[in-house]
C-alpha positions in Angstrom: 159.7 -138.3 10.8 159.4 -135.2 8.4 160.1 -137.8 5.5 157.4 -139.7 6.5 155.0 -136.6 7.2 156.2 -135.7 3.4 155.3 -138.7 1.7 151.8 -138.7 3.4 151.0 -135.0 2.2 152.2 -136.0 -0.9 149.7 -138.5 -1.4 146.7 -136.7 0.0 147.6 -133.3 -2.0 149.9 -134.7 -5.2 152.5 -132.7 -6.1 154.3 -131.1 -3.2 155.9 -128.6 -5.8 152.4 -127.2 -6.4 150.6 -126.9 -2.4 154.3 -126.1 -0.6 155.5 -123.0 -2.4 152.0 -121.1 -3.1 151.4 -121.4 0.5 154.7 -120.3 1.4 154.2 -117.1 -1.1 150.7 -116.3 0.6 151.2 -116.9 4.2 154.8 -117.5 5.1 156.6 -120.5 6.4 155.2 -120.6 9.9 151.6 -120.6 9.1 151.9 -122.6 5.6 153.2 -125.1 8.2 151.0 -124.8 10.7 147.9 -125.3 7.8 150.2 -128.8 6.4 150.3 -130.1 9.8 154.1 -129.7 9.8 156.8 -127.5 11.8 158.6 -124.6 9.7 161.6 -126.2 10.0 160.8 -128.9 7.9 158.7 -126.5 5.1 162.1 -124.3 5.4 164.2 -127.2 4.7 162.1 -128.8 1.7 162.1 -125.3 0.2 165.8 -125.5 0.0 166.0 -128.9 -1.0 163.9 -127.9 -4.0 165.8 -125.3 -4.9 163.6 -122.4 -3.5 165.1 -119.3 -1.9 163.9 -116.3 0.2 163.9 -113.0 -1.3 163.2 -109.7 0.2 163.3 -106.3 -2.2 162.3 -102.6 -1.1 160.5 -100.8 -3.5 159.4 -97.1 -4.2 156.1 -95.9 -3.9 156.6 -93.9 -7.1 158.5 -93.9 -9.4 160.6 -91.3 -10.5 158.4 -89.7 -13.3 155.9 -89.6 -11.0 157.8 -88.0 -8.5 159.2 -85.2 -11.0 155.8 -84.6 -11.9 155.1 -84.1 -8.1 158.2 -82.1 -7.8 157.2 -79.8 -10.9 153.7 -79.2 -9.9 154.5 -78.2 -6.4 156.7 -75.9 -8.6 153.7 -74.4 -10.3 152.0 -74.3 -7.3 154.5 -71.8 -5.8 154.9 -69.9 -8.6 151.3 -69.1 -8.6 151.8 -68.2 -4.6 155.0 -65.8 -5.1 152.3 -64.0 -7.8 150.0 -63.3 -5.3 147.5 -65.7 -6.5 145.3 -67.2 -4.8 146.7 -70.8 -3.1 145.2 -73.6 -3.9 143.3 -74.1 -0.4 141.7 -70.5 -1.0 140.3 -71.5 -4.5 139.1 -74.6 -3.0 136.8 -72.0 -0.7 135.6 -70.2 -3.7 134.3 -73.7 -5.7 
């Protein structure tokens, strides 16, 4: 059956390498299936016939210039406070 259900995408789309996989990236296995008129299983097991894998990564909302930049103006910042300037806030009242 999922051979069969294959080969007729295949010949209404062409290449499977080129409708599978973008789906896949833009709205996962269970819904690229669901739009291919397939189950997941059988999108998750092309995939890895093809070669494809799954990849999950974390990543940092800044990196870590930006957060020594942060870090060195918050510095500034509290310098300016332990001098009995005005904060921040209480300049923002005077603009």
């Amino acid at each position: 059956m999922p051979k069969q259900v294959l080969k007729q995408l295949e010949r209404e789309k062409g290449d499977l390498e080129r409708v599978i996989p973008p789906l896949v990236n833009e709205f996962g296995v269970v819904k690229a299936a669901k739009q291919l008129k397939m189950s997941a299983a059988t999108v998750g097991k092309w995939l890895g016939d093809h070669g494809y894998v799954s990849r999950t990564y974390w990543q940092k909302g800044v990196t870590a210039q930006e957060r020594a930049d942060i870090d060195a103006a918050a510095e500034r910042v509290n310098a300016r406070r332990a001098q009995g300037l005005p904060t921040l806030e209480e300049e923002e009242e005077f603009s």
